[in-house]
C-alpha positions as CSV (number, residue, x, y, z in Angstrom):
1,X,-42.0,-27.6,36.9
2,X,-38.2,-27.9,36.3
3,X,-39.0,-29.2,32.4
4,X,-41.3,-26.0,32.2
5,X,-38.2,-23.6,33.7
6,X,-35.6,-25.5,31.5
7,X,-38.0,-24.4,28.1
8,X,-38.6,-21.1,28.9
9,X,-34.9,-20.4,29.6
10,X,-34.1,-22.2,26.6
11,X,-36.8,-20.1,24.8
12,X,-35.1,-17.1,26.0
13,X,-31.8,-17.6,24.9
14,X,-32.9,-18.6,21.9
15,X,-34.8,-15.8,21.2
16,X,-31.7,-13.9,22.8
17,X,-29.4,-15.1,19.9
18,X,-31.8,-14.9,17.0
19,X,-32.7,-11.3,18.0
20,X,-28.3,-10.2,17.7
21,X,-28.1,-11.5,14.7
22,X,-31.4,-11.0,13.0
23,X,-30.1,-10.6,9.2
24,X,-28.3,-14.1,9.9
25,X,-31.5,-15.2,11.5
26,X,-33.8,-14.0,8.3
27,X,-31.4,-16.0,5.8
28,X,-31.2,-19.3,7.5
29,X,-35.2,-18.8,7.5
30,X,-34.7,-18.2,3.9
31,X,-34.0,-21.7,3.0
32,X,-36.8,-23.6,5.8
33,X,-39.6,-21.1,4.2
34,X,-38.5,-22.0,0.3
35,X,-38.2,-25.9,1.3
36,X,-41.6,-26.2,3.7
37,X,-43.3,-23.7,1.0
38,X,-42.1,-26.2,-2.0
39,X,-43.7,-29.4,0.1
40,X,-47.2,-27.8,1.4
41,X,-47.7,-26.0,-1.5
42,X,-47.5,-29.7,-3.6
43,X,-49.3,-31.1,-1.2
44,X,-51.9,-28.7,-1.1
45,X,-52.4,-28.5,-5.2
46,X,-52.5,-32.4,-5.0
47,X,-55.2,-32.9,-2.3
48,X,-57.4,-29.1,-4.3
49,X,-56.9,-31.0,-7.9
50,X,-58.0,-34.5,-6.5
51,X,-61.2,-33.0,-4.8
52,X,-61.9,-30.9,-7.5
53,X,-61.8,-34.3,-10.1
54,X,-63.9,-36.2,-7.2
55,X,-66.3,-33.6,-7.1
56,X,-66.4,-33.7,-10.8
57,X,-67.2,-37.0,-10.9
58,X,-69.9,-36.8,-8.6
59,X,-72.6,-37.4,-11.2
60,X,-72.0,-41.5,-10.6
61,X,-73.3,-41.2,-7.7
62,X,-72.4,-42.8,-4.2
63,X,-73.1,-46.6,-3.0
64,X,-74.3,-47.1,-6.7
65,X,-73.8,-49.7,-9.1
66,X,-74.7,-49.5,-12.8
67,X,-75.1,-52.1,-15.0
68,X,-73.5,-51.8,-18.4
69,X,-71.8,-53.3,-22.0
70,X,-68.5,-52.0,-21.3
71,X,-66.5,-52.5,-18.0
72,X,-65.3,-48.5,-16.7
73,X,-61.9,-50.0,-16.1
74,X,-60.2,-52.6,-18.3
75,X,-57.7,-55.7,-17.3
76,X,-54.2,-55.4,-18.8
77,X,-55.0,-58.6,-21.6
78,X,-59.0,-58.2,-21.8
79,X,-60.1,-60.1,-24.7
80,X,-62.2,-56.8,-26.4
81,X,-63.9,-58.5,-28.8
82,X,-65.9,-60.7,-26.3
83,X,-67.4,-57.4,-24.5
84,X,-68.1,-56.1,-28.3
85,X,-70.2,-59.0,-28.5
86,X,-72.3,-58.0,-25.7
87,X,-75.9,-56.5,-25.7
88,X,-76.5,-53.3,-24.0
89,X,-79.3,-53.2,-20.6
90,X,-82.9,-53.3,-22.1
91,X,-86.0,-51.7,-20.5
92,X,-87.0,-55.9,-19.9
93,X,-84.2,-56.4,-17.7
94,X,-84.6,-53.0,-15.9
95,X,-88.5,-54.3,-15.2
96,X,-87.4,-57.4,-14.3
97,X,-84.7,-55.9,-11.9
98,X,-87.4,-54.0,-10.3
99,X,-89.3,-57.4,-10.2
100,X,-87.3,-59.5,-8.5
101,X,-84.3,-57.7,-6.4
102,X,-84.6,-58.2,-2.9
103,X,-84.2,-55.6,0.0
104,X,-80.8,-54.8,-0.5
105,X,-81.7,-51.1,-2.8
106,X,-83.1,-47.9,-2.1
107,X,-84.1,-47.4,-5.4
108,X,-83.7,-49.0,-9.5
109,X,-83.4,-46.7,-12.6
110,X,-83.0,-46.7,-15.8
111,X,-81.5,-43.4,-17.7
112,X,-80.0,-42.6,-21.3
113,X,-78.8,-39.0,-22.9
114,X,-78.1,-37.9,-25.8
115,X,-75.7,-34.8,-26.1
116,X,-75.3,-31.8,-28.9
117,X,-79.4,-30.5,-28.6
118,X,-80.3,-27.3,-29.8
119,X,-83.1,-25.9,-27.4
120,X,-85.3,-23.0,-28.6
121,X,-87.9,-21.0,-26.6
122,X,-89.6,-18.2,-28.4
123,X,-86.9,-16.0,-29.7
124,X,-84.2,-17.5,-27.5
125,X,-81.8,-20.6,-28.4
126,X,-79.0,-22.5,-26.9
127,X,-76.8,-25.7,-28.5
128,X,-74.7,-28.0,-26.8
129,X,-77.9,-29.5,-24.3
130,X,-77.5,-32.7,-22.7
131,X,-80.8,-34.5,-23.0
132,X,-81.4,-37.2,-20.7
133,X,-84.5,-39.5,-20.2
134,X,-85.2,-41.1,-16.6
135,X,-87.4,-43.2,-14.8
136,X,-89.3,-41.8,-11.7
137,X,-86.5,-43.2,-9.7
138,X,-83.7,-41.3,-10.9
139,X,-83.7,-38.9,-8.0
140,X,-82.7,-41.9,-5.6
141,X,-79.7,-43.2,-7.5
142,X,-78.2,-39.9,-8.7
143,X,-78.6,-36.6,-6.9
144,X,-80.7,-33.8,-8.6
145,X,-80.7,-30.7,-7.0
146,X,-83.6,-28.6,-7.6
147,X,-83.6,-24.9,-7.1
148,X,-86.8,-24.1,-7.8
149,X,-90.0,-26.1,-9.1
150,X,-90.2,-30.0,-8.9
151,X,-89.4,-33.7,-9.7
152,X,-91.1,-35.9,-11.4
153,X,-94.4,-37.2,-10.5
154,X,-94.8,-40.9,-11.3
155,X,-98.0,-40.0,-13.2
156,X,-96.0,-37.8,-15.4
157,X,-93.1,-40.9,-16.0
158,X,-95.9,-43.6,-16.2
159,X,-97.6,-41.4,-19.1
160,X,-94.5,-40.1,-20.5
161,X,-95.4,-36.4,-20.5
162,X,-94.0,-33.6,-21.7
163,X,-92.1,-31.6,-19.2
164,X,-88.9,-31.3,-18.0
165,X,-86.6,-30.2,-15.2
166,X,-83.8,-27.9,-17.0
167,X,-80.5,-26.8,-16.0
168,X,-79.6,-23.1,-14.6
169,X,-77.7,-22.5,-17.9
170,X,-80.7,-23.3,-19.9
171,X,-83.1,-21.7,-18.0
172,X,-80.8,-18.5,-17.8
173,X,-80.3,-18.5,-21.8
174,X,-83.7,-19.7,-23.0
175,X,-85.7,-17.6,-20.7
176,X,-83.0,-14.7,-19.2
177,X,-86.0,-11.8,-18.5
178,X,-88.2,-14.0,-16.0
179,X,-88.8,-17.2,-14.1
180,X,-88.9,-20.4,-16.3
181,X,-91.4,-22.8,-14.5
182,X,-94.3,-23.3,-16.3
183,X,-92.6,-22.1,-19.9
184,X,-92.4,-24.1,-22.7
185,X,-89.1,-24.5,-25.3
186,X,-88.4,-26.9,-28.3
187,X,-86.3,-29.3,-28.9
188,X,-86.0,-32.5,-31.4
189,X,-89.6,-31.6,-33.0
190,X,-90.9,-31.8,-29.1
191,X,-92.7,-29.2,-27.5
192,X,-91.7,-29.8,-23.3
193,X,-92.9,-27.6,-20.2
194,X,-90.9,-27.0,-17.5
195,X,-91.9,-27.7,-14.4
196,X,-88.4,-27.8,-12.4
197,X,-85.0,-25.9,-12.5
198,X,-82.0,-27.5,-11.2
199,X,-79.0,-25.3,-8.8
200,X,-76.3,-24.0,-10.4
201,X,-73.0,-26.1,-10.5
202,X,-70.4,-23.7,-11.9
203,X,-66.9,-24.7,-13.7
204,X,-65.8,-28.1,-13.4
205,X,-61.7,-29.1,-14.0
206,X,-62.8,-31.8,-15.7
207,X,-65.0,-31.8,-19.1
208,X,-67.5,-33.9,-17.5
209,X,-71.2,-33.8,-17.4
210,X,-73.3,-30.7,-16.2
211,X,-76.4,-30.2,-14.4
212,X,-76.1,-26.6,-15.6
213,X,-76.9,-27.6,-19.6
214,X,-78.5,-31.4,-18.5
215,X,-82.3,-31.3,-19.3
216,X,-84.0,-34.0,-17.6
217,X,-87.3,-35.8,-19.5
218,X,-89.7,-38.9,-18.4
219,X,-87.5,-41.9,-19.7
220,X,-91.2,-43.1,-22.1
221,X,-90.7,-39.7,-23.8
222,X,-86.9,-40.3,-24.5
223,X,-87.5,-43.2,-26.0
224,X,-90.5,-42.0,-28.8
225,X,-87.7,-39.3,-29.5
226,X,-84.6,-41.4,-29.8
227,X,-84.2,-45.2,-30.5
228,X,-82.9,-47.4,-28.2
229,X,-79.9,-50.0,-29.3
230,X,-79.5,-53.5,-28.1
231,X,-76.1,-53.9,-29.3
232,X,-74.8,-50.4,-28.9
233,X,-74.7,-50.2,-32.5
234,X,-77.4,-47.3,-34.0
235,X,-78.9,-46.0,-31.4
236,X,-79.0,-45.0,-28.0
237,X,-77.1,-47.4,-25.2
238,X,-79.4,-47.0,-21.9
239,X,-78.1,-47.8,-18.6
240,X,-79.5,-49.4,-15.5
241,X,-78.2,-47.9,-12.0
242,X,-78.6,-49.9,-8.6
243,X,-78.8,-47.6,-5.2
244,X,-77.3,-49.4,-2.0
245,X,-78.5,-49.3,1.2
246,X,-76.3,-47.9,4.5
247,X,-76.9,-51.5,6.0
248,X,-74.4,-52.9,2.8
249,X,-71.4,-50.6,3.2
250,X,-69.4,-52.9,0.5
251,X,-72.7,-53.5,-1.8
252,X,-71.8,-57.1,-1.5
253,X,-75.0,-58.4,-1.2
254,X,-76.3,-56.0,-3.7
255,X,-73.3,-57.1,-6.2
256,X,-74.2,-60.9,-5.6
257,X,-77.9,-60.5,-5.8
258,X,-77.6,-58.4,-9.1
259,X,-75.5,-60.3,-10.9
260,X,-77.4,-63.8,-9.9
261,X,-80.2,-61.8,-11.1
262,X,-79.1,-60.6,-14.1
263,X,-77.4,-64.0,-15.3
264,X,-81.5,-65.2,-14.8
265,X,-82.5,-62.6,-17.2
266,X,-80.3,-63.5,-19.5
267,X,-80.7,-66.9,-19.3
268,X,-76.8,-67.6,-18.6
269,X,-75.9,-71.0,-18.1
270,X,-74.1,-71.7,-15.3
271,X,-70.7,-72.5,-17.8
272,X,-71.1,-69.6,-19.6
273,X,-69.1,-66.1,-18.8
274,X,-71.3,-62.8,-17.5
275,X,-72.2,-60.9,-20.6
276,X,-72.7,-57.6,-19.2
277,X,-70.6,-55.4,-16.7
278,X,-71.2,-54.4,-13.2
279,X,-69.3,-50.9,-12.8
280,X,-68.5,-49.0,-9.1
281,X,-67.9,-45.4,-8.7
282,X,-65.0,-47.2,-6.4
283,X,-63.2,-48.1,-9.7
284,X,-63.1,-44.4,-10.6
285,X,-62.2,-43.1,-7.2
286,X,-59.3,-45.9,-6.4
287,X,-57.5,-44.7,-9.8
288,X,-58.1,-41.2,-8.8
289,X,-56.0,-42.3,-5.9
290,X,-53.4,-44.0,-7.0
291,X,-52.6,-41.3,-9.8
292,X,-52.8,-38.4,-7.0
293,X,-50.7,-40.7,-4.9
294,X,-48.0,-40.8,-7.4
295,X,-48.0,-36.9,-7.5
296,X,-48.3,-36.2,-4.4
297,X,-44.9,-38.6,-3.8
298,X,-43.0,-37.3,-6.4
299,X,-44.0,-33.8,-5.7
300,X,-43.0,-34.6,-2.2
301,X,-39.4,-35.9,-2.8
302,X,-38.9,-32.7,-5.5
303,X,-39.7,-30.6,-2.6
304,X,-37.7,-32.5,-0.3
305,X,-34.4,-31.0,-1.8
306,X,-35.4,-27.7,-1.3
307,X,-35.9,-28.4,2.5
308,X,-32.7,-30.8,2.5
309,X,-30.8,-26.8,1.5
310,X,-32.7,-25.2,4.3
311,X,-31.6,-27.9,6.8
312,X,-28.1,-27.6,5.8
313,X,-28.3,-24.2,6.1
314,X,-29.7,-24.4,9.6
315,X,-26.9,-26.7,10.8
316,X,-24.1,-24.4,9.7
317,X,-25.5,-21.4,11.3
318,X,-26.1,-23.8,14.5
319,X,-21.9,-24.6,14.1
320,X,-21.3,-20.6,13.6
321,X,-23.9,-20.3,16.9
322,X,-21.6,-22.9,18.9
323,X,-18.3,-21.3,17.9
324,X,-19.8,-17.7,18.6
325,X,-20.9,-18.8,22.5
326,X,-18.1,-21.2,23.3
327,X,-17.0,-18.2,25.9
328,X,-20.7,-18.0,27.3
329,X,-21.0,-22.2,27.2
330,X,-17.9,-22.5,29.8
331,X,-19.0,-19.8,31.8
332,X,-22.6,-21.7,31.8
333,X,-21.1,-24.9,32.7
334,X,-18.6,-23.2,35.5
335,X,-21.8,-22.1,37.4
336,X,-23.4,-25.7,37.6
337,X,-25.6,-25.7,34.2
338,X,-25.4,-29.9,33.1
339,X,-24.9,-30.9,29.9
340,X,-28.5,-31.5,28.9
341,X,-29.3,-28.0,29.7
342,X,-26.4,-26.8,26.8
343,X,-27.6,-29.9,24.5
344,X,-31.6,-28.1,25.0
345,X,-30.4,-24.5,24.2
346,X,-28.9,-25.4,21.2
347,X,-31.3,-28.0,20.0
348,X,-34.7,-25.8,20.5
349,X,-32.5,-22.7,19.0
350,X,-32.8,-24.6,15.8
351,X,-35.9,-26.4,16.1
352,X,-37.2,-22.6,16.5
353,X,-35.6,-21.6,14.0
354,X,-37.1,-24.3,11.4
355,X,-40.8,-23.5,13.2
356,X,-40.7,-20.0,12.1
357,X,-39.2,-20.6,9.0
358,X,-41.9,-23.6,8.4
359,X,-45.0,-21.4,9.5
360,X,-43.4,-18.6,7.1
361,X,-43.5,-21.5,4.1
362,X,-47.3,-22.3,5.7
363,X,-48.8,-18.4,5.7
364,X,-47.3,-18.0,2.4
365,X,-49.3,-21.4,1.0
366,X,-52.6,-20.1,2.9
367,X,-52.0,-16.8,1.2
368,X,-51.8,-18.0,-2.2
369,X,-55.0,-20.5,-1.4
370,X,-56.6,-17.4,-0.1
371,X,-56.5,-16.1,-4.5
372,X,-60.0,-16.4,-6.0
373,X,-59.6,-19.4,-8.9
374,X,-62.6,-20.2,-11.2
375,X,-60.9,-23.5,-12.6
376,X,-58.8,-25.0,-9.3
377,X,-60.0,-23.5,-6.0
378,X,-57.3,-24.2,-3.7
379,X,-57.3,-25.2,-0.2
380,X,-55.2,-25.5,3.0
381,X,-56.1,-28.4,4.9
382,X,-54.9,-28.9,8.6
383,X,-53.4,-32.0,7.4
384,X,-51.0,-30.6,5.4
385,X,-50.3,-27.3,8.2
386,X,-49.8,-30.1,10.7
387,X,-47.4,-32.1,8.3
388,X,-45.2,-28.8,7.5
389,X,-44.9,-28.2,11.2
390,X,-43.8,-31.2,12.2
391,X,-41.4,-31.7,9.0
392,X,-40.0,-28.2,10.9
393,X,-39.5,-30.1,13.7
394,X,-38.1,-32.9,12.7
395,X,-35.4,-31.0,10.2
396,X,-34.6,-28.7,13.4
397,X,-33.5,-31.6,15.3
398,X,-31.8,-33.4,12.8
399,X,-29.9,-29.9,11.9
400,X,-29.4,-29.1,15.4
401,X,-28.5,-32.1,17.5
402,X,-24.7,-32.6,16.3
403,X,-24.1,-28.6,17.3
404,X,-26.0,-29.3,19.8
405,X,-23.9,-32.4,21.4
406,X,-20.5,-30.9,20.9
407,X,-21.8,-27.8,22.5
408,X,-22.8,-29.8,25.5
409,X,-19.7,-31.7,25.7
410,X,-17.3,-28.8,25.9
411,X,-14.8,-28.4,28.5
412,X,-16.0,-25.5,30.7
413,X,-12.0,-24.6,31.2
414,X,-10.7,-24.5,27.3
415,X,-14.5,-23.2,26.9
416,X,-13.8,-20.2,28.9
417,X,-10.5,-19.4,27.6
418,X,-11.6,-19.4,23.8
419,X,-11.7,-16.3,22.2
């Protein structure tokens, strides 16, 4: 009850003092808002840009693995020619996958694209088409959305028919004056129906691939259109992709049992280096990390000036404050008030102080997140409202606690005879 009474008489002379000098007040806010507003606001882009590149990544997939020629990320002194060397995954090893891994995947498939189509349907054409060929599978190791329509029935994989599930940009261009499902369109000499239309994605940050102009055919078809390499020289490089199961949260045993598996295929001896690469989404998403990390930290220590003005700025007003109410500080301490009562005026004076110039610094972020933006959505997370807050606090305390202490240790006598 007494710590309660001691804050709200704090708070009111706090308030008191702000309140006679308000345009005093506003500029020593000044230089909290620019320093918390420089900080969140870095933080803020950071954590929007990083999302938005996760989220344009999100075509890997999640608890996947994919087996491939070429490792995603490369050692410092990786001897290049070796993985040159290598042969590309083959429909044979993707049966044989199927064949004999164990319970440790939801689902196996094997997928290749080809990009730069020209799509035509009646009087209606659009170039620049992804064109990608899956097994029935697909759906389990990478996420297809479908708006309206269908997937893929295995009859319709198994016998390599011709329909397809099309993006929304396709289906909006090719066929803008009705519903697509159950049209037909051209492409590569290949007359496909569609029988499924994917949701809308929208702009991506990154130039990555699109469901919005991906066209999705039985993986038998693909392959009477295009020819498949086993070298990655002429031709198209298929890849195999692995789905793990919740009960793996690492994909160890899946990463163990794959690559034992594959070396089998291969016929590896047990000498002899893996030939082939086994690539995470993990890979991707550390380096995303790191890179954001390093942003966010030097973003963080540019900002870090501006607030290191606004705290220096709070402590001289907090001296000014001290020299102002010397008078009222002896007349304080005549009538009984103790020493931590003076220290706790001063102190939460300027740790209010930094609070509303801080939550000034926040509404101005959240007001600038609030802009419409095609290319970076931004967003204020309670992460970073929680971290400008308490960066308030802290710089209050720090800029207030030397006034603060000689305030509380003035002589009530020479204290009430200052003028």
């Amino acid at each position: 009850m007494k710590a309660l009474r001691l804050t709200l008489e704090s708070f009111r002379f706090a308030w008191q003092a702000l309140k006679a000098n308000l345009l005093r007040t506003i500029l020593s806010l000044l230089g909290v808002t620019v320093g918390i507003f420089a900080i969140i606001a870095v933080f803020t882009v950071v954590d929007s840009l990083e999302a938005n590149v996760r989220q344009s990544m999100s075509f890997v997939g999640d608890k996947v693995i994919y087996v491939n020629k070429w490792p995603w990320v490369f050692e410092r002194d990786f001897a290049w020619w070796k993985y040159f060397k290598r042969p590309v995954p083959t429909v044979r090893e993707f049966r044989g996958l199927q064949r004999n891994l164990g319970p440790n995947n939801k689902g196996i498939a094997i997928f290749a694209n080809t990009s730069g189509n020209l799509f035509q349907a009646a009087n209606n054409s659009m170039e620049g088409c992804n064109l990608q060929g899956v097994s029935f599978d697909f759906r389990q190791v990478s996420d297809v959305p479908i708006a309206q329509g269908r997937y893929f029935t295995s009859q319709e994989v198994d016998a390599s028919r011709n329909v397809a599930i099309i993006g929304a940009d396709i289906a909006e261009n090719l066929f803008p004056n009705g519903s697509a499902l159950g049209q037909e369109f051209k492409t590569r000499g290949q007359k496909f129906v569609v029988i499924g239309v994917m949701q809308k994605e929208g702009k991506k940050l990154l130039d990555t691939p699109s469901n919005d102009t991906n066209c999705l055919i039985p993986f038998g078809m693909f392959t009477k259109m295009f020819a498949l390499t086993t070298n990655g020289m002429g031709g198209v490089s298929p890849t195999i992709a692995i789905k793990g199961t919740d009960e793996d949260p690492g994909l160890l045993d899946l990463e163990y049992e794959l690559k034992g598996t594959m070396r089998n295929i291969r016929g590896l001896k047990p000498r002899d280096e893996d030939n082939f690469a086994l690539n995470r989404p993990e890979m991707l998403a550390n380096a995303i990390t790191q890179l954001f990390s390093v942003i966010g930290i030097a973003g963080a220590v540019i900002g870090s000036f501006a607030m290191l003005v606004g705290g220096f700025g709070i402590a001289n007003i907090m001296f000014v404050s001290v020299k102002e109410r010397t008078n009222i500080i002896g007349i304080q301490k005549s009538l009984g008030a103790k020493n931590y009562f003076i220290l706790f005026q001063f102190l939460f004076e300027a740790v209010f102080l930094c609070l509303l110039g801080g939550a000034a610094g926040i509404l101005l972020v959240w007001l600038i997140a609030l802009v419409p933006q095609d290319a970076l959505p931004l967003f204020l997370s309670w992460g970073n409202v929680s971290l400008g807050l308490t960066v308030s606090v802290v710089i209050g305390v720090l800029a207030g606690i030397i006034p603060a202490v000689l305030a509380a240790n003035l002589d009530p006598v020479i204290a009430i005879r200052a003028k």
